[in-house]
C-alpha positions as CSV (number, residue, x, y, z in Angstrom):
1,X,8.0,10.9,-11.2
2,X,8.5,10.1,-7.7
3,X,11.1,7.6,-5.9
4,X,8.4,5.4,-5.2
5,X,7.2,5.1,-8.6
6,X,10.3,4.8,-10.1
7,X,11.2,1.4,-7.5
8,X,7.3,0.2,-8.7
9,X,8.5,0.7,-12.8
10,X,11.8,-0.9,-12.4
11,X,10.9,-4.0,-9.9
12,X,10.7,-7.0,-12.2
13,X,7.6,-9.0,-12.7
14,X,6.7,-11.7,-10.2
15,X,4.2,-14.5,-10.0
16,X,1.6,-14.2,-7.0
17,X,-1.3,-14.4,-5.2
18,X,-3.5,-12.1,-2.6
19,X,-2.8,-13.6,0.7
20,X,0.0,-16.1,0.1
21,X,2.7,-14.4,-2.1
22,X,4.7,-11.8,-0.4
23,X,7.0,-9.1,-2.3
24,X,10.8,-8.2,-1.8
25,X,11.1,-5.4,1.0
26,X,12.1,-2.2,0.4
27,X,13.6,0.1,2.6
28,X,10.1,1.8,3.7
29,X,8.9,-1.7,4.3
30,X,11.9,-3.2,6.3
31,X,11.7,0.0,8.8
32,X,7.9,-1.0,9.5
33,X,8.4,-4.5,10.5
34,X,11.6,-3.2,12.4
35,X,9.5,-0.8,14.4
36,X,6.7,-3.4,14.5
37,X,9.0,-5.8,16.3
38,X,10.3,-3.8,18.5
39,X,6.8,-2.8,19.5
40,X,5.5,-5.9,19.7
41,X,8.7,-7.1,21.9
42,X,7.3,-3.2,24.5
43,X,10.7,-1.9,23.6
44,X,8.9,1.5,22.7
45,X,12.4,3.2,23.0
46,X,13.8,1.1,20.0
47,X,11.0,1.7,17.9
48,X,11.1,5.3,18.6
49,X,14.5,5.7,17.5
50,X,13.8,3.1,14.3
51,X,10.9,5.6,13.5
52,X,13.0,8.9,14.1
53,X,15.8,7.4,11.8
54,X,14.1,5.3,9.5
55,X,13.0,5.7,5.8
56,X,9.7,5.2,6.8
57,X,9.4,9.0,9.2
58,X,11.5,10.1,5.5
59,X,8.8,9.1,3.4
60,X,6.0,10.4,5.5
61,X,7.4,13.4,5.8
62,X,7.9,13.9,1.8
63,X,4.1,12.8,1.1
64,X,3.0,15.0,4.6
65,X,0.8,17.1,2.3
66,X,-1.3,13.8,0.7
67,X,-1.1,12.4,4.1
68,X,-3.9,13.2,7.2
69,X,-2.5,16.2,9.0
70,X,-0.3,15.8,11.7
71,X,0.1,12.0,10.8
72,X,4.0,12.1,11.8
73,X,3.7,13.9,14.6
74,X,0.5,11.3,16.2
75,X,2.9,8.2,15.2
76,X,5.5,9.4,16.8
77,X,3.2,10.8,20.1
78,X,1.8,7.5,20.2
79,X,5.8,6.0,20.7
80,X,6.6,8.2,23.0
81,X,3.4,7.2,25.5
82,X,4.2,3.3,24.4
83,X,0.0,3.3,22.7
84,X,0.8,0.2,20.8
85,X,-3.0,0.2,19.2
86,X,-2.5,3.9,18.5
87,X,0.5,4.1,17.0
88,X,-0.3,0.4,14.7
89,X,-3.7,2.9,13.6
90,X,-1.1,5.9,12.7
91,X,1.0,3.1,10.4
92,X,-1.9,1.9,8.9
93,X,-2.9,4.8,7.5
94,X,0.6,6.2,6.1
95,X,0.7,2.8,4.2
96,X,-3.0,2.8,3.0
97,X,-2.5,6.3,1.6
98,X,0.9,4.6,-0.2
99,X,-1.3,2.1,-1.3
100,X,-3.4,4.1,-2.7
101,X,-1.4,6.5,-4.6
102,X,0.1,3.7,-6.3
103,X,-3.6,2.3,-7.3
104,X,-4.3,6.2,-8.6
105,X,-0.7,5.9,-10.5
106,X,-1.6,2.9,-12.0
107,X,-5.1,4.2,-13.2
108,X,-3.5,6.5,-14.6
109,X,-1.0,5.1,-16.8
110,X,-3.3,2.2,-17.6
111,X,-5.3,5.1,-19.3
112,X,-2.6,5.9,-22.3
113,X,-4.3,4.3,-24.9
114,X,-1.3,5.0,-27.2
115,X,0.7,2.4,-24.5
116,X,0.4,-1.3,-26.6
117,X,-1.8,-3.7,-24.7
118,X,0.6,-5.9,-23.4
119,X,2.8,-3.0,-21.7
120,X,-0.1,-1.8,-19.8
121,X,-0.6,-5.1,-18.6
122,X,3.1,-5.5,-17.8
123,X,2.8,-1.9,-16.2
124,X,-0.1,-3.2,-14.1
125,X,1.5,-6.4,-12.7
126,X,4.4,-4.4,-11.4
127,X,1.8,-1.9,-9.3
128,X,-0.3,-4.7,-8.2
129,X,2.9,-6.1,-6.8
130,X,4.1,-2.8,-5.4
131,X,0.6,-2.1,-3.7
132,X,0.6,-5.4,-2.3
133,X,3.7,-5.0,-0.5
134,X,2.1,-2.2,1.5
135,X,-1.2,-3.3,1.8
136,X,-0.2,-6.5,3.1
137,X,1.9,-5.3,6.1
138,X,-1.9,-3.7,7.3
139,X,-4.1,-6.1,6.3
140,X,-4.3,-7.7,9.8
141,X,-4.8,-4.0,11.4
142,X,-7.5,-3.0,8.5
143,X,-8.9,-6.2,9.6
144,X,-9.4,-6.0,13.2
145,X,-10.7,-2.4,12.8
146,X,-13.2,-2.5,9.6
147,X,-13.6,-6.2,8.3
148,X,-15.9,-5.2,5.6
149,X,-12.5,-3.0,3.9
150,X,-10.5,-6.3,4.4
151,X,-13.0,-8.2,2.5
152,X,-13.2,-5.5,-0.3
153,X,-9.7,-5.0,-0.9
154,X,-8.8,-8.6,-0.7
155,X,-11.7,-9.4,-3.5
156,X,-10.3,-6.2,-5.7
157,X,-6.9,-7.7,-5.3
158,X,-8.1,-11.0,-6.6
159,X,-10.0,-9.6,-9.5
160,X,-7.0,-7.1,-10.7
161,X,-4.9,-10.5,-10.5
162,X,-6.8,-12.1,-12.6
163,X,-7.3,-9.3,-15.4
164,X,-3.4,-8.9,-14.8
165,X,-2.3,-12.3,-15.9
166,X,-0.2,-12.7,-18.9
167,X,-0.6,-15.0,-21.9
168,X,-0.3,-19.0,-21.3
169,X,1.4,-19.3,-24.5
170,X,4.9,-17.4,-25.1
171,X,4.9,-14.7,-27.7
172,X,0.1,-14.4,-27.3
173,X,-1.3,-11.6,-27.6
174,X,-2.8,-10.5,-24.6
175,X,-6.6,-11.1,-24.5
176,X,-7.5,-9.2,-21.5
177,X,-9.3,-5.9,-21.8
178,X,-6.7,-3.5,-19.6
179,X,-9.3,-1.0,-18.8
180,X,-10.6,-4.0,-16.7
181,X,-7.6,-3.7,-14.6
182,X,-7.5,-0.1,-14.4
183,X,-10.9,-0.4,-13.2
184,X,-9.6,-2.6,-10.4
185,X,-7.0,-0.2,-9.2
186,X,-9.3,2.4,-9.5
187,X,-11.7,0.5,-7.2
188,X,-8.7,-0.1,-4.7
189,X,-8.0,3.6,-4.5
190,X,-11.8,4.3,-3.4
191,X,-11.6,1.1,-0.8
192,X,-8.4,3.2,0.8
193,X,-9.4,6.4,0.4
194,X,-12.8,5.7,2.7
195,X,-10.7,4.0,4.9
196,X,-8.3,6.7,5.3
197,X,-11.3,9.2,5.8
198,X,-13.2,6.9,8.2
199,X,-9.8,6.2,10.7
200,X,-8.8,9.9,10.4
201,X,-12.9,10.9,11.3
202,X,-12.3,8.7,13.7
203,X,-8.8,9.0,15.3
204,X,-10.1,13.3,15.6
205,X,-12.8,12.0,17.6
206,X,-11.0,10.0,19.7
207,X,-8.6,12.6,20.7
């Protein structure tokens, strides 16, 4: 089991909702909006040195092989020749393709049929919140570049939310089918996995 799944098992379980509600940083997360900042602010040098440093280049660089090729490398290019656009394209694929591992973990352990009902919906809830903590530092950039994925995941988000939901009553059984939600997250890795196909096709052709 990896770091970042084993942060996603043991964060507890929060209320929320796609757009409005959003999660506790982590350490990958804080670094992005650090280096966003400092971008945003044309203090490329900063944000080089927050990328060089940060968890963020650490992460990348242990995921490099489920990442597009030569994804470090472009972010950090992009720094270096103060490309805000292109390096906010670089970021927003390293965190679609951690959003999307996440969404392929959850599928996956929503699949143990042996797990009881109401601790795959438990498990569920605490990936929906992890992925949304990514996701929703690139929504604006997904956006702006392919409005039709923005749409998608924001409707996928809303309909694994609501198969995610917990009993009204203390002590209920759960009455939500949890292969509904798997089916969500499954249908959120696909969203992100075209994206991250269509930006890389694209980002080649570009250069």
């Amino acid at each position: 089991m990896t770091v970042l799944l084993a942060v996603v098992l043991a964060t507890p379980v929060a209320a929320h909702h796609v757009g409005t509600y959003v999660p506790r940083d982590n350490a990958i997360s804080a670094n992005f909006k650090q280096i966003k900042f400092a971008v945003q602010a044309r203090k490329f040098d900063v944000a080089l040195r927050l990328f060089e440093r940060g968890d963020l280049r650490t992460e990348m660089r242990a995921r490099a092989a489920r990442l597009p090729a030569g994804l470090e490398a472009a972010t950090r290019a992009a720094l270096e020749r103060d490309d805000a656009a292109d390096a906010e394209g670089h970021l927003m694929l390293f965190f679609s393709a951690l959003a999307r591992d996440l969404a392929r973990d959850a599928e996956r352990q929503l699949a143990e049929a042996a797990t009881p009902r109401a601790a795959r919906l438990a498990i569920g809830q605490r990936f929906l919140e992890a992925i949304w903590r990514y996701y929703n530092l690139i929504d604006f950039a997904v956006s702006t570049r392919d409005s039709k994925t923005s749409v998608a995941m924001r409707l996928a988000f809303d309909e694994a939310e609501t198969y995610a939901k917990t009993p009204a009553a203390p002590g209920a059984a759960p009455t939500v089918d949890p292969d509904k939600l798997r089916g969500a997250f499954r249908r959120m890795a696909q969203i992100l996995s075209d994206l991250i196909a269509a930006s890389s096709t694209s980002a080649r052709r570009d250069s």
